[in-house]
Each structure stands twice: as structure tokens, then as C-alpha cells.
C-alpha positions as a printed Julia matrix, in Angstrom:
101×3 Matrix{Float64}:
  -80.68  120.31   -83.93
  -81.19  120.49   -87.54
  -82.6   117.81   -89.6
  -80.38  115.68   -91.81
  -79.97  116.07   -95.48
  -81.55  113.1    -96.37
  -85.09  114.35   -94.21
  -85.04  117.71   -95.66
  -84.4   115.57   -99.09
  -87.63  113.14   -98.42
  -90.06  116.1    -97.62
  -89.38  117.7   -100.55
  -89.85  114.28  -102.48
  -93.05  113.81  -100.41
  -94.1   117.26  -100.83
  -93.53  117.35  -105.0
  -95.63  113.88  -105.28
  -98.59  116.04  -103.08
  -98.46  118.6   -104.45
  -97.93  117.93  -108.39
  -98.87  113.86  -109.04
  -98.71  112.56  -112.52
  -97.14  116.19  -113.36
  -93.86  115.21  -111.41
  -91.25  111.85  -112.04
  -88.05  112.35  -110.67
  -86.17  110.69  -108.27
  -83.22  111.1   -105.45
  -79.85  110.96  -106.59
  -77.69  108.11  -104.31
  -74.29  109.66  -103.5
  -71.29  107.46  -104.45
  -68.16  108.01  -106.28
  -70.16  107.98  -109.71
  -72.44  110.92  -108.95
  -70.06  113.51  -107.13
  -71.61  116.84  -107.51
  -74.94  116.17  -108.93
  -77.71  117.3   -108.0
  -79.71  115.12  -104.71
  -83.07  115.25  -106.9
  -83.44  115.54  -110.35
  -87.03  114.75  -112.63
  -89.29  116.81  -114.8
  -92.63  118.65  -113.5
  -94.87  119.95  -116.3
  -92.53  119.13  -119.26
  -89.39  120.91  -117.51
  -86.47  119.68  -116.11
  -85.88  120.26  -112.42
  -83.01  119.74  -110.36
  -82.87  120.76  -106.78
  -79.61  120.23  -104.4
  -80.67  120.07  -100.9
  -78.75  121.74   -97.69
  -79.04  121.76   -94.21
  -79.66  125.6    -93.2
  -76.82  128.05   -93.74
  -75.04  125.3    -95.89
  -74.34  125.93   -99.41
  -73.82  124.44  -102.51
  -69.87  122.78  -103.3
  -68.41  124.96  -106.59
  -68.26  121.85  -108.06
  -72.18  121.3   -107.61
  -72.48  125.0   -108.62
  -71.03  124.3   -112.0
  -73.23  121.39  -112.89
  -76.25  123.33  -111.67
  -75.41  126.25  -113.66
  -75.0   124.18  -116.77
  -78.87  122.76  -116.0
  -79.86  126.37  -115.58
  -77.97  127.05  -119.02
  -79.51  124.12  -120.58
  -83.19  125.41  -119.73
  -84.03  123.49  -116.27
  -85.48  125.05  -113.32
  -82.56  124.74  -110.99
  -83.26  125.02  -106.95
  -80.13  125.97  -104.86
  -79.33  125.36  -101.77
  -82.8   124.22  -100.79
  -83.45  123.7    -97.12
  -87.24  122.49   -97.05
  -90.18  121.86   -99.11
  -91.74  125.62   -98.62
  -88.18  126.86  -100.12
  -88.33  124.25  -103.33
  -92.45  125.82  -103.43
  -90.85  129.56  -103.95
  -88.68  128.79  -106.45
  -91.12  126.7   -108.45
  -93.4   130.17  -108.31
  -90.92  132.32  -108.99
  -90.02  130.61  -112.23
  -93.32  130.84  -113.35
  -94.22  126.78  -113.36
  -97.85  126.44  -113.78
  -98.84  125.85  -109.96
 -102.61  125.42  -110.55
């Protein structure tokens, strides 16, 4: 059975603290009628916006959420897609080029 959103949501939370500390602030967006389609995390790591929406496995991002996150991505964030775990959220953070070390 696969994990709720909300898990998948606090590993990665739990797993960005670990990993980054005082080079991470963010926090989890709370769904309600206010924040339809925006991202589930959003916070800065290393002087960068980042914005990450969260999925179960073979779930995927709402056009409406797409939109939004492409106008992060246009805006300069590093945007994280249909993220199902912490190790997916970890490859897209390389890939960008974030300073990992």
C-alpha cells in the first residue's frame, strides 16, 4: 500500500532539515481553499527558492499546479515535480547544480 501524501511530504521535510540545517527554512503548505494549487513545500536552501509538490507514485502534478510551478521555474526557483520521496527531491537538488557539500 503506498504511503500517504502527507508521509512522503514529512520525510522530505525531515530529510531537507538532515541533510541541509541552517542552509534550509521552508515549510509545508496546509491545503484549504486559499492555497489550491500551490506547491505542498515551499522555502529557500542556499539563497534559492525551492518548491517541491509531492505525489504518491505514478501520480502527477494537477495543470493547475503545473502552471504555478512553471512560473517558480520561470521566476528562477528550483522547482521539484511530482516528487515521491526524499531520494527523488536529493536528484533534483543535484541535478540543478545546488551546492550539496
Amino acid at each position: 500500500m503506498a504511503q500517504p501524501e502527507t508521509a512522503i511530504i514529512k520525510k522530505i521535510m525531515s530529510g531537507l532539515q538532515q541533510e541541509y540545517g541552517d542552509r534550509w527554512c521552508g515549510y509545508k503548505v496546509h491545503g484549504d481553499r486559499y492555497t489550491v494549487n500551490q506547491p505542498d513545500i515551499v522555502g529557500c536552501l542556499d539563497g534559492r527558492a525551492l518548491v517541491i509538490e509531492a505525489k504518491q507514485p505514478g501520480e502527477h502534478a494537477r495543470p493547475g499546479q503545473l502552471a504555478i510551478l512553471r512560473r517558480w521555474r520561470r521566476s528562477g526557483a528550483l522547482v521539484v515535480v511530482d516528487a515521491s520521496s526524499w531520494e527523488d527531491v536529493q536528484r533534483a537538488i543535484r541535478k540543478d547544480g545546488v551546492n550539496t557539500g
